[in-house]
Structure formats: C-alpha cells, structure tokens
MARZA-802227 format. One record per residue: residue in one letter; x, y, z of N, C-alpha, C in turn. Coordinates in pm, whole numbers, padded with zeros to 5 digits, always signed. Each point is the difference from the previous one (the first is absolute). Example, Ala and Ser with C-alpha at 12.3 -4.5 7.8 and 13.67 -1.06 7.14 Angstrom:
REM residues 2
a+01319-00569+00780-00089+00119+00000+00090+00120+00000;s-00035+00105-00072+00082+00119+00006-00077+00109+00073;
***
This chain:
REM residues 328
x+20271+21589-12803-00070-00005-00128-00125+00088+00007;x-00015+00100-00129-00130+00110+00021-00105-00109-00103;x-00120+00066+00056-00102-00061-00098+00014+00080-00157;x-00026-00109-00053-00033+00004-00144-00115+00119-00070;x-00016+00019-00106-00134+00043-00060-00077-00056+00041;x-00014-00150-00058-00113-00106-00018-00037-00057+00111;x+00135+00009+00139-00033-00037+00119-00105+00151+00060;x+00009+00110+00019-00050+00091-00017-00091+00019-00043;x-00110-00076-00087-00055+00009-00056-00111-00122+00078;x+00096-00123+00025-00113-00102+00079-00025+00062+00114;x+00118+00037+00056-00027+00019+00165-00121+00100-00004;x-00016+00116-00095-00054+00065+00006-00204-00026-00007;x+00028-00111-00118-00144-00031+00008-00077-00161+00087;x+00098-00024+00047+00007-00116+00145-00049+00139+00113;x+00089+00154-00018-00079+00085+00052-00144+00042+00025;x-00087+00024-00116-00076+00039-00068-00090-00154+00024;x+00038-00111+00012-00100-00059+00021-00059-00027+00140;x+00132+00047+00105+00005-00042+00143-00107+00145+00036;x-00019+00122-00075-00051+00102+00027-00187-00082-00042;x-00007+00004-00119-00171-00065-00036-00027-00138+00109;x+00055-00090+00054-00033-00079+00100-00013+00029+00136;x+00111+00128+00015-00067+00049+00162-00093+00083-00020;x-00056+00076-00124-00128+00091-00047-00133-00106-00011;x+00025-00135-00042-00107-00086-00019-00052-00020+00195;x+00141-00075+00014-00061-00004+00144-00035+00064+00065;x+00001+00150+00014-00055+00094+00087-00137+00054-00028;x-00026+00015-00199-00116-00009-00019-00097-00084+00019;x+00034-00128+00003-00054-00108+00054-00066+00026+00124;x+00074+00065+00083-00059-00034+00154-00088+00138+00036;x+00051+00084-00082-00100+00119-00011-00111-00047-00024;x-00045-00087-00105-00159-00014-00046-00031-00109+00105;x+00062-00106+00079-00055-00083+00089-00073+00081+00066;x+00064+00110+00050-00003+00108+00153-00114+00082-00011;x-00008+00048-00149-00122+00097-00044-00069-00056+00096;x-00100+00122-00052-00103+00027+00136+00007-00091+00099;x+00053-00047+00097+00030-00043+00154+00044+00100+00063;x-00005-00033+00191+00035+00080+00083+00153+00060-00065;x+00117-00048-00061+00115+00029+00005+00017+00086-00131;x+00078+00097-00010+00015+00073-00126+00184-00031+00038;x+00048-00054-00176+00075-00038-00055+00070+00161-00057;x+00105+00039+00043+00101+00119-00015+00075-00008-00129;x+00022+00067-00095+00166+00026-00101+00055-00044+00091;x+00087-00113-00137+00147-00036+00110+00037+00076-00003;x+00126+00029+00097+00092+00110+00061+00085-00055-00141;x+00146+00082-00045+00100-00015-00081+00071-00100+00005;x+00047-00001+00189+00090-00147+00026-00059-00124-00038;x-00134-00036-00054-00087-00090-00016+00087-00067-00159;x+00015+00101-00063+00077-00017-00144+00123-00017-00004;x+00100+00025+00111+00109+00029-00008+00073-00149+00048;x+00137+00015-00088+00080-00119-00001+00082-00080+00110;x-00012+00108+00085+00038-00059+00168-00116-00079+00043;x-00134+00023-00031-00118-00037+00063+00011-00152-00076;x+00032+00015-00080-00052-00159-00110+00111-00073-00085;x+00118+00039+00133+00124-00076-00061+00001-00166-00040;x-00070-00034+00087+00001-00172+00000-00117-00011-00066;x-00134+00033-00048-00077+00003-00112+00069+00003-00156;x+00083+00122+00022+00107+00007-00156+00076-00107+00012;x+00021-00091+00095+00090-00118-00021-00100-00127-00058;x-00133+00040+00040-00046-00115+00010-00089+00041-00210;x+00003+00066+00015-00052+00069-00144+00125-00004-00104;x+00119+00012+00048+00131-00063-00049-00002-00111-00059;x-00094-00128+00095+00046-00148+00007-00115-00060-00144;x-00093+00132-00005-00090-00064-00074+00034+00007-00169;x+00064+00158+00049+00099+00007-00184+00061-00103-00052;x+00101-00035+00094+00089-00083-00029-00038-00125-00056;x-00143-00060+00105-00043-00125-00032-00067+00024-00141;x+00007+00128-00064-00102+00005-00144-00130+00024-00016;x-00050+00063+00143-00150+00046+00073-00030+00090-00128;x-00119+00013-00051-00031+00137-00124-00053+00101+00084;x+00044+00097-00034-00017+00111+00060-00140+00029+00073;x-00098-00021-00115-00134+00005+00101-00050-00045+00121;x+00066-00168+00011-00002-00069+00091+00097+00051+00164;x+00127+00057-00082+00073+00024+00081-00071+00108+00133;x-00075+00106-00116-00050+00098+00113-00121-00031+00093;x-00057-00126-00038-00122-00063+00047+00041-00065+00132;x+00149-00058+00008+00096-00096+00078+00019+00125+00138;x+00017+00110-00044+00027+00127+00068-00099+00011+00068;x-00095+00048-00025-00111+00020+00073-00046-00113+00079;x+00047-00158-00045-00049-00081+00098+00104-00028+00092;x+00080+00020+00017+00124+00045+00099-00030+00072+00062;x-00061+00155-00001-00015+00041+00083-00129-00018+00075;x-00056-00101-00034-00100-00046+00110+00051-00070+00079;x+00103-00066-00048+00048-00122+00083+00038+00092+00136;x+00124+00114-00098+00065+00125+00109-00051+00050+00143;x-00151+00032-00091-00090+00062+00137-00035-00099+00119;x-00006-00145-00089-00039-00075+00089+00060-00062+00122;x+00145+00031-00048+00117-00078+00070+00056+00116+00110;x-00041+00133-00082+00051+00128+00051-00114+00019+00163;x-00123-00005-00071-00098-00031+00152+00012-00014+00099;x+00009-00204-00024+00024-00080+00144+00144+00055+00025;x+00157+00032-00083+00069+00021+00090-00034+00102+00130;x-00051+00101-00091-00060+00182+00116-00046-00121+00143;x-00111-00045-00086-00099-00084+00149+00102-00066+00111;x+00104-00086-00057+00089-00060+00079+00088+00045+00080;x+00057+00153-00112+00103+00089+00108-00107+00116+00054;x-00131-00011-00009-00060+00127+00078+00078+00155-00021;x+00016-00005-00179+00037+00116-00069-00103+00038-00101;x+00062+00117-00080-00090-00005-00160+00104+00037-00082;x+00045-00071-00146+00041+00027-00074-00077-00030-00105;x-00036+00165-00102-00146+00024-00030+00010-00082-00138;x-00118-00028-00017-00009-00075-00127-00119+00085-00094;x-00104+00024+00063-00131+00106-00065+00045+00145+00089;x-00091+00043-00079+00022+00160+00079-00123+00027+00030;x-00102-00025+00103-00114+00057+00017-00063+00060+00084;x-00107+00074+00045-00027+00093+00030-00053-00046+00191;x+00053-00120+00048+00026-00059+00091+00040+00103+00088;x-00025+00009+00115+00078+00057+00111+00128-00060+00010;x+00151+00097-00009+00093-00065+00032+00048-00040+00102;x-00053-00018+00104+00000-00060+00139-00017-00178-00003;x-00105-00029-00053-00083-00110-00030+00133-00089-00071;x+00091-00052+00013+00097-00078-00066-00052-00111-00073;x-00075-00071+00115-00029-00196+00016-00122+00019-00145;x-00097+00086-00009-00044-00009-00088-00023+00027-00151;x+00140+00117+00037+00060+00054-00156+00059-00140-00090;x+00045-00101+00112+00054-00136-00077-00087-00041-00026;x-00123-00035+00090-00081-00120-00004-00073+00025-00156;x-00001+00144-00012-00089+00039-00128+00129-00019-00111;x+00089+00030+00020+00118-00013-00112-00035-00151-00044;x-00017-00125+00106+00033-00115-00067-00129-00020-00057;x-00095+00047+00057-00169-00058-00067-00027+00100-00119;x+00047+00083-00059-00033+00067-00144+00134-00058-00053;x+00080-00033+00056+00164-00079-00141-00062-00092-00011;x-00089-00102+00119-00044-00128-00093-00099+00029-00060;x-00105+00101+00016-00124+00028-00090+00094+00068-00152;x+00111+00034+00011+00096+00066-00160-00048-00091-00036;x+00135-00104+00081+00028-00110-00129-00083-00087-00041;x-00143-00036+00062-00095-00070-00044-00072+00042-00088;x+00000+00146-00044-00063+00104-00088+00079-00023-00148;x+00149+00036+00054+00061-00007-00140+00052-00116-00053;x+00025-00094+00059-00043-00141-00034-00093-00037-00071;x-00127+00038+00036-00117-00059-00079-00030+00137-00115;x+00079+00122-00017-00018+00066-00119+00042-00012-00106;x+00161-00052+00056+00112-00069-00080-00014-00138-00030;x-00039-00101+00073-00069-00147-00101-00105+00054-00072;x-00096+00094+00063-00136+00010-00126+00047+00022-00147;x+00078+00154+00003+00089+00017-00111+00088-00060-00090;x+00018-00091+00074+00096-00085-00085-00101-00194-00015;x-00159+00034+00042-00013-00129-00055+00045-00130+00139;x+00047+00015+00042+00049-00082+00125-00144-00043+00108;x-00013-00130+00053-00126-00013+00067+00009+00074+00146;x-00104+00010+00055-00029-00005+00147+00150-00100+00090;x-00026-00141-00058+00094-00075+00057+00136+00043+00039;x+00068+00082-00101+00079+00035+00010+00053+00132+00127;x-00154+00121-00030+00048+00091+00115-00002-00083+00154;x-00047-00144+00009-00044-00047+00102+00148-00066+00051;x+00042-00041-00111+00169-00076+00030+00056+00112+00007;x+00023+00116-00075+00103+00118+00030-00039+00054+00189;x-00114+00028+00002+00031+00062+00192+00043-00088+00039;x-00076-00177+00021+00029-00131+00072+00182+00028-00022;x+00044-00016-00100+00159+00027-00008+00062+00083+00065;x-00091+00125+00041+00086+00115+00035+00027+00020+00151;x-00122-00109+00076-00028+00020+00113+00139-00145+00068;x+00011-00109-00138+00068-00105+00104+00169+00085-00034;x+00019+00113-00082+00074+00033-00025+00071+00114+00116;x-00074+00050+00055+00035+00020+00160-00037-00007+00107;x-00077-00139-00026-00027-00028+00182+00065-00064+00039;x+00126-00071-00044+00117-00059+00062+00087+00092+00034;x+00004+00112-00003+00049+00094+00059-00071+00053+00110;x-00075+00020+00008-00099+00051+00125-00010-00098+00057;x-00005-00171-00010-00033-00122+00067+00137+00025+00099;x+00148+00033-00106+00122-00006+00073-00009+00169+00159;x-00069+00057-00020+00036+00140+00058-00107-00057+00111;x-00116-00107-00009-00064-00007+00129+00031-00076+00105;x+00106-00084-00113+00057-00099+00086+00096+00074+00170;x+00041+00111-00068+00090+00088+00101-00081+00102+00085;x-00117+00017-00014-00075+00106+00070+00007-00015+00134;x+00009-00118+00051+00013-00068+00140+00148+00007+00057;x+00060-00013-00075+00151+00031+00009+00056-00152-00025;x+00157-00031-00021+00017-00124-00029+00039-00046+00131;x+00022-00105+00035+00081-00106+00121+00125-00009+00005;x+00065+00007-00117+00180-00020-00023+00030+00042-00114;x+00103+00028-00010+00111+00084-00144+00028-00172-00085;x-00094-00032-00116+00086-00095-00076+00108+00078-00086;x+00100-00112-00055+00124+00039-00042-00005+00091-00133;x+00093+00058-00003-00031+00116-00143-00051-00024-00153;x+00042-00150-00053+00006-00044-00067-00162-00057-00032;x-00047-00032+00154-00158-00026-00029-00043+00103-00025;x+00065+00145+00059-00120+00144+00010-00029+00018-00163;x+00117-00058-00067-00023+00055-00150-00094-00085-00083;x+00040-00167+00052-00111-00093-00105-00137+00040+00052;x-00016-00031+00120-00131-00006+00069-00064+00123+00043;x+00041+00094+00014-00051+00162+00036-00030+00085-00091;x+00128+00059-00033+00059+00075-00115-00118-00063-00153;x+00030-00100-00016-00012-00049-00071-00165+00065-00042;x-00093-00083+00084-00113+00061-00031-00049+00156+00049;x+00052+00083+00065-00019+00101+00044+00023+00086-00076;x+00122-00001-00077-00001+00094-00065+00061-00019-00169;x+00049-00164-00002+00037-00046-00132-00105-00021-00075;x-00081-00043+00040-00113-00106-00072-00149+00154-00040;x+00083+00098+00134-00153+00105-00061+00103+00085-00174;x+00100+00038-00008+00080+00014-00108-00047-00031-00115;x-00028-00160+00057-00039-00032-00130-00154+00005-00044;x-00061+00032+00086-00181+00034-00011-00061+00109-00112;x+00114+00044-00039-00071+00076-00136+00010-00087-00141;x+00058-00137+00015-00049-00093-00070-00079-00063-00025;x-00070-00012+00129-00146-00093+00016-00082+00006-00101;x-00056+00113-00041-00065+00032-00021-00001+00020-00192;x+00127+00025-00031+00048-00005-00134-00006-00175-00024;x+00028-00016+00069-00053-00223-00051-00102+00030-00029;x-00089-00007+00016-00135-00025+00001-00070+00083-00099;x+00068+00155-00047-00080+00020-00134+00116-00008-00116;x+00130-00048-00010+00057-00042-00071+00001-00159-00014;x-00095-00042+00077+00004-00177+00036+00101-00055-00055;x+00111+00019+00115+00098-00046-00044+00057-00037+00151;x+00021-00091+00097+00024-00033+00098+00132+00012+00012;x+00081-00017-00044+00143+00031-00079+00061+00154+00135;x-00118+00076-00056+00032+00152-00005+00044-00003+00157;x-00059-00083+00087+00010+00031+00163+00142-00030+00020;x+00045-00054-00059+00171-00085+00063+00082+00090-00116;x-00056+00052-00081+00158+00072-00087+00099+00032+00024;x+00066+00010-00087+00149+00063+00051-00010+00186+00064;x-00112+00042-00059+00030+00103+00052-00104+00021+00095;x-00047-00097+00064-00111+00036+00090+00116-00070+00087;x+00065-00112+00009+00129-00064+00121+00072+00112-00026;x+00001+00099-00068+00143+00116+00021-00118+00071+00091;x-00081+00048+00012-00078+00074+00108+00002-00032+00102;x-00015-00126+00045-00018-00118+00102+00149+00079+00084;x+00092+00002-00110+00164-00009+00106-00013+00158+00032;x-00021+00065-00046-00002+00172-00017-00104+00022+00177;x-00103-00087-00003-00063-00005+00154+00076-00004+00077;x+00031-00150-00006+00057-00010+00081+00157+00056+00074;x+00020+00067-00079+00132+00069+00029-00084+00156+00094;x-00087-00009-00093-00054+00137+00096-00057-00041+00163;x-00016-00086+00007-00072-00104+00134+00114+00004+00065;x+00112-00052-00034+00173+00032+00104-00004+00136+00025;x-00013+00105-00149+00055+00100+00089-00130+00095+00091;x-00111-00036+00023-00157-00014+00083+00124-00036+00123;x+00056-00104+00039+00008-00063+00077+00117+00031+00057;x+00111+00103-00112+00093+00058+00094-00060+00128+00043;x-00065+00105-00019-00109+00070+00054-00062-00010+00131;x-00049-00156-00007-00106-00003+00092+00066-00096+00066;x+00143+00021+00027+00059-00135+00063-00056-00005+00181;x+00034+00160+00065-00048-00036+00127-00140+00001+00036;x-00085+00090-00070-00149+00018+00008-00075-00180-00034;x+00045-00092-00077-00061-00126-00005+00090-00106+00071;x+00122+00047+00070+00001-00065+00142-00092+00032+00104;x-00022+00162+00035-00080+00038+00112-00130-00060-00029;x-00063-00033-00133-00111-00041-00047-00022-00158-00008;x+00075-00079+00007+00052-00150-00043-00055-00031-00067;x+00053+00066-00147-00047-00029-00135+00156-00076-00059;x-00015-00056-00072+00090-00072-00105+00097+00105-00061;x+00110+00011+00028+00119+00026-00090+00112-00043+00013;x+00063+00024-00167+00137-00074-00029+00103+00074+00091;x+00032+00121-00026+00092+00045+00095-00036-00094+00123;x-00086+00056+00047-00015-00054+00154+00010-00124+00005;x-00012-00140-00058+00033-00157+00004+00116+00021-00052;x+00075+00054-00055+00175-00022-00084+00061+00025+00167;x-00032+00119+00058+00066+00017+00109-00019-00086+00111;x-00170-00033+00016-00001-00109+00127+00076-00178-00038;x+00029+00006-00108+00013-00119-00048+00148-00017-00005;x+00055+00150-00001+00148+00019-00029+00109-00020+00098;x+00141-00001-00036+00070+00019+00136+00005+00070+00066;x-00029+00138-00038+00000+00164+00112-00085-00015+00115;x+00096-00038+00084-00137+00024+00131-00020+00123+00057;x+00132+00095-00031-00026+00154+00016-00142+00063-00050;x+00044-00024-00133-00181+00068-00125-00099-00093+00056;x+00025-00140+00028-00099-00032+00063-00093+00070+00121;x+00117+00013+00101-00058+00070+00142-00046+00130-00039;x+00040+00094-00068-00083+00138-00055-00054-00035-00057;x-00047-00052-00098-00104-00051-00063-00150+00002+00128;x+00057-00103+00066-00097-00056+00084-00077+00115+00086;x+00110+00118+00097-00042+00079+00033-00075+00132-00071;x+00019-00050-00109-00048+00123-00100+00033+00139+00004;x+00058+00020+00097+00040+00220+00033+00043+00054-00065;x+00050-00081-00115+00056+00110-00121-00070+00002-00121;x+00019+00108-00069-00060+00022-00150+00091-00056-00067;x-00093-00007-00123+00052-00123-00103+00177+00077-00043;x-00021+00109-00054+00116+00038-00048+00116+00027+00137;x-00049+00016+00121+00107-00045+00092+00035-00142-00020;x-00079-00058-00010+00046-00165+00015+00053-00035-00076;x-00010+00052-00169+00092-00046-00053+00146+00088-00044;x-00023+00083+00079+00123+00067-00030+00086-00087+00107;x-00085-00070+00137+00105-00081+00112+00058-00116-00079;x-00092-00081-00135+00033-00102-00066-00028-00024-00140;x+00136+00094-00009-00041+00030-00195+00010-00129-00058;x+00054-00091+00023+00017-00136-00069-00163-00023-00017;x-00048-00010+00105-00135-00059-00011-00118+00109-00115;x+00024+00151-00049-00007+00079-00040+00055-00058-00169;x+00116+00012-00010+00061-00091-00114-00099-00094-00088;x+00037-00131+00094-00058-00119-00019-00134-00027-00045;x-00075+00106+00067-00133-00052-00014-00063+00113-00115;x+00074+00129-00027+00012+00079-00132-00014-00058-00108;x+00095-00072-00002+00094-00056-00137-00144-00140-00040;x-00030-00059+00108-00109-00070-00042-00141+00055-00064;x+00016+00126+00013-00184+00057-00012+00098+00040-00138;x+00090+00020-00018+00109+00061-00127-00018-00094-00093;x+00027-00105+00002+00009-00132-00050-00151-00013-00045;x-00102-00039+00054-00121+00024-00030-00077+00117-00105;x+00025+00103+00069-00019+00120-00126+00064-00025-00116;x+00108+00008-00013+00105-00010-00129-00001-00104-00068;x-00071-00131+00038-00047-00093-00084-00131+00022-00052;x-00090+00060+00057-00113+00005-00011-00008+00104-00110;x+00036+00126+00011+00005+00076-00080+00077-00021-00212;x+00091-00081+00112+00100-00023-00153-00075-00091-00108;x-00074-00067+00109-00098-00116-00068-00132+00070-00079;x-00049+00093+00031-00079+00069+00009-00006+00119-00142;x+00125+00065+00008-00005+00098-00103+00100-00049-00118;x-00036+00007-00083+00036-00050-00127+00165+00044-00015;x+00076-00079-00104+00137+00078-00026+00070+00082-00023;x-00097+00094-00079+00011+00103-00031-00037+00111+00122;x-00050-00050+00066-00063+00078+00132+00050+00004+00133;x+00114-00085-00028+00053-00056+00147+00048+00131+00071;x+00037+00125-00083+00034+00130+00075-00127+00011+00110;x-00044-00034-00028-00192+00040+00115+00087-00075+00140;x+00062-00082-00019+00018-00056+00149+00044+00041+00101;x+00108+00060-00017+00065+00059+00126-00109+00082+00075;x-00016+00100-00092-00147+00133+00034-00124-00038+00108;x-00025-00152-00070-00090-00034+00029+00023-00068+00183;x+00102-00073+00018+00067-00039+00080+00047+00117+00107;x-00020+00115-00049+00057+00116+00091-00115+00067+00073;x-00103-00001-00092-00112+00044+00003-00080-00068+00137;x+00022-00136-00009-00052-00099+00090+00048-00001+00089;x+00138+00013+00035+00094-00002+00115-00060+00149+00075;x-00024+00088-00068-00019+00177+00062-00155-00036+00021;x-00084-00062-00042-00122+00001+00035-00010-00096+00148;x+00003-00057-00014-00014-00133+00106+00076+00079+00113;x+00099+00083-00018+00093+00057+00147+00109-00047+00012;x+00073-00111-00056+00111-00041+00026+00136+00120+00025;x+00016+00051-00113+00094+00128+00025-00016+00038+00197;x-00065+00021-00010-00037+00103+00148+00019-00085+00127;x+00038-00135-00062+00032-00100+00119+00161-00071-00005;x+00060+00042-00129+00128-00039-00002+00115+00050+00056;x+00062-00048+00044+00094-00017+00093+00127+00089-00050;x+00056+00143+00047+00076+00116-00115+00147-00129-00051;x+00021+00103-00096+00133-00034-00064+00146+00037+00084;x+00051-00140+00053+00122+00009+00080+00092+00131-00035;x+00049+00127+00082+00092+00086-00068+00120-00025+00006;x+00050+00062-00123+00121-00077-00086+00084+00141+00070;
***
C-alpha cells in the first residue's frame, strides 16, 4: 500500500514539526552556553536527518495519534530530546564511547566530558523550556517542578536497572524473568518516558499507560532482544543479563551451552552453529515490534510497519548476524 495525498501531507508536517523541536532544542542550549568556556557549533545535517531521529518520529507519531495539537507536539520534541542527550550521555559514560549529541568546540579527544556537558545543558534545555512553555501558556511554577520531578523518575529506573549490572551478575535467571524484570525496565519502561512528561501539562495521568504509549513500551522492548542478539557474547564475557544467553543456559542444548560458555566465537558464527536459537529468539523481538508498531500507527498507516520494522532490524545489526539462507 503507497501513501495517500492526505497521508503525505501528515507525514509531511509530523515532518516539519520534528524539524522546529530539534531547532528549539539546539537553540536552547546555544543561549545556556553563550558566553561560557564552551562555544556551541551549527548542527551538522545528520542532526536533521531521519536515520538520526527515527524513534523520536515514532515517539512524535504517538503524540498525533493521541490528538497532541500541533504546538504542543513540537514542544514534546524538544523535550525528548533532552531526555535523548541525557540518556545518550550516561550511555557514552558507561560504554567509555561518544555518540555526539552537541557539537562543540571541545577537544575531540576529551570523550567523558563531551557527555558530562551533553547531560548538564539537556537538563538546563528542559528546565528552560519548561518554564517558557508553562509561562506562556499561564501554567504555575508547580507544574515545571512536577514535569522535570516526572522526567527524572521517568528514567532512573532504567539507570537504577543498568547499575544493578555494573558489578556483573552472580547467575543467568530464566528468560522469562530477563523480560519481566530486566527488559522490562531497561529498556520498556524508558519507551515509554516521552510520556511523562505530556501527563503533567496535559494533566491527564491517563496519558502515561495509553494505548499508544504500551505500543512503545512493546516496540522497546523488542529492540532490547534484538540489543541482546547483538550483544549475545560481549554480555556473557561482561555478565550482564541477556535473553539469548538465559534461553540457552536454561535450555536443553548443552552444545550452545558449552560455546556459549567458552565464548571463542562471534555472534554470527554462533548462530550460524545454532540457527534454531537465531530463529526463536528473532521471531520474539518480531513479535514485539509488530505489535508495537501495529498498535502504534493508525489504520490507515499500517503500511509504515514493515519499513519501520526493517529499519530497526538494519539498525540494531541483526542482518549482519543472521545465520545465511540454506542453498536450495
């Protein structure tokens, strides 16, 4: 199914608004920065571009749908991407990488502090445009005070879950826990964190559990499986929590078990030794996306899914770890 005129026409200014919210937020952090040691750069192009802010357009998606007015919608944008920088940060800090969030005039050597400053001007954004956006609209103090308070319990159960593992774990619980109890807050519950914050100036408590904020929730977590077929041997060598890795220790294969254990192979060797396990644990992050999504984009829109689903599978790496097609 091709898009419509009129579909053509939303997608286009769901476009157009995802463009003025990453322009708010960057101007935003420009005037924090003024005159300080750091000078704030033009974003680069990829900053705008739709690979960069695929799961933003999902989450700017969720707000259409729910009947968000446009103004609000692009306001929702820009406070997303504070959340972004913020979450984007501590990950750099944790994996001792940088995946850039500001562009500034930082030595690019200096990694640890290109984050540390990413997360302390996203929370100086959103405390800025928070209190520009209640002023404007009449809204008290109280309120910008519940919107951060919201935003902060809105992912520190995710970071509470990632410190829990810094030490490494003691034992593989069974797969089924990795998803309620792990999964769950690690990467389901942050999904839904661009809700937080829409409660609280739509005061509507409602908004956190929606249907299309639980279609985000599953859309995580499907991306968290396929995180986890990725990173299946690197968070054994690490003894971090994953489903692959408890489906197999928990499983009958004591073969995948024993490689597993020794770790000497790369992921896409390993599962090319045990495509079942390749299969199986696919079809679950499959299952997850494809509900999430279907839930997610309206009826008329349901063509967005596959794309979107393909999109996610090629980003995350899965392709590059699957196991070839038996020759016929």
């Amino acid at each position: 199914m091709n898009a419509s005129a009129d579909d053509k026409q939303i997608l286009g200014r769901l476009n157009s608004e995802l463009m003025e919210g990453l322009r708010l937020y960057w101007q935003s952090a420009g005037q924090i920065l003024a005159h300080s040691a750091v000078k704030l750069a033009q974003p680069p192009p990829s900053y705008y571009s739709e690979h960069a802010n695929f799961f933003s357009i999902l989450f700017l998606y969720s707000y259409y749908r729910q009947g968000i007015a446009s103004d609000r919608r692009v306001f929702y944008v820009a406070v997303n991407q504070c959340l972004r920088g913020m979450v984007t940060g501590c990950d750099n800090l944790l994996d001792n990488e940088y995946k850039m969030t500001l562009d500034t005039d930082l030595p690019s050597g200096g990694v640890k502090f290109r984050s540390i400053l990413d997360i302390m001007v996203s929370d100086r954004v959103l405390f800025k445009i928070l209190l520009d956006f209640c002023t404007a609209q009449g809204k008290s103090l109280q309120t910008v005070i519940e919107g951060v308070t919201a935003s902060l319990h809105a992912l520190v159960a995710s970071g509470a879950q990632e410190a829990s593992e810094e030490a490494g774990i003691t034992g593989r619980i069974g797969p089924q826990n990795v998803l309620d109890d792990i999964h769950h807050l690690k990467t389901g519950l942050l999904f839904k964190s661009p809700w937080a914050i829409p409660a609280i100036i739509e005061n509507d408590d409602g908004l956190a559990d929606c249907d299309v904020s639980t279609a985000l929730y599953k859309i995580g977590m499907g991306c968290q499986v396929m995180d986890d077929m990725v990173d299946l041997l690197a968070d054994v060598r690490n003894q971090r929590h994953n489903y692959v890795a408890s489906l197999i220790e928990h499983g009958p294969d004591s073969e995948a078990r024993q490689l597993l254990h020794a770790g000497t192979s790369a992921e896409a060797d390993f599962y090319a030794r045990f495509p079942d396990v390749f299969k199986t644990v696919h079809q679950t992050a499959l299952d997850y996306l494809y509900s999430g999504l279907s839930g997610l984009y309206l009826p008329e829109h349901q063509f967005l899914l596959q794309p979107a689903a393909a999109f996610i599978t090629e980003r995350i790496g899965v392709n590059r770890i699957a196991p070839a097609a038996p020759a016929r």
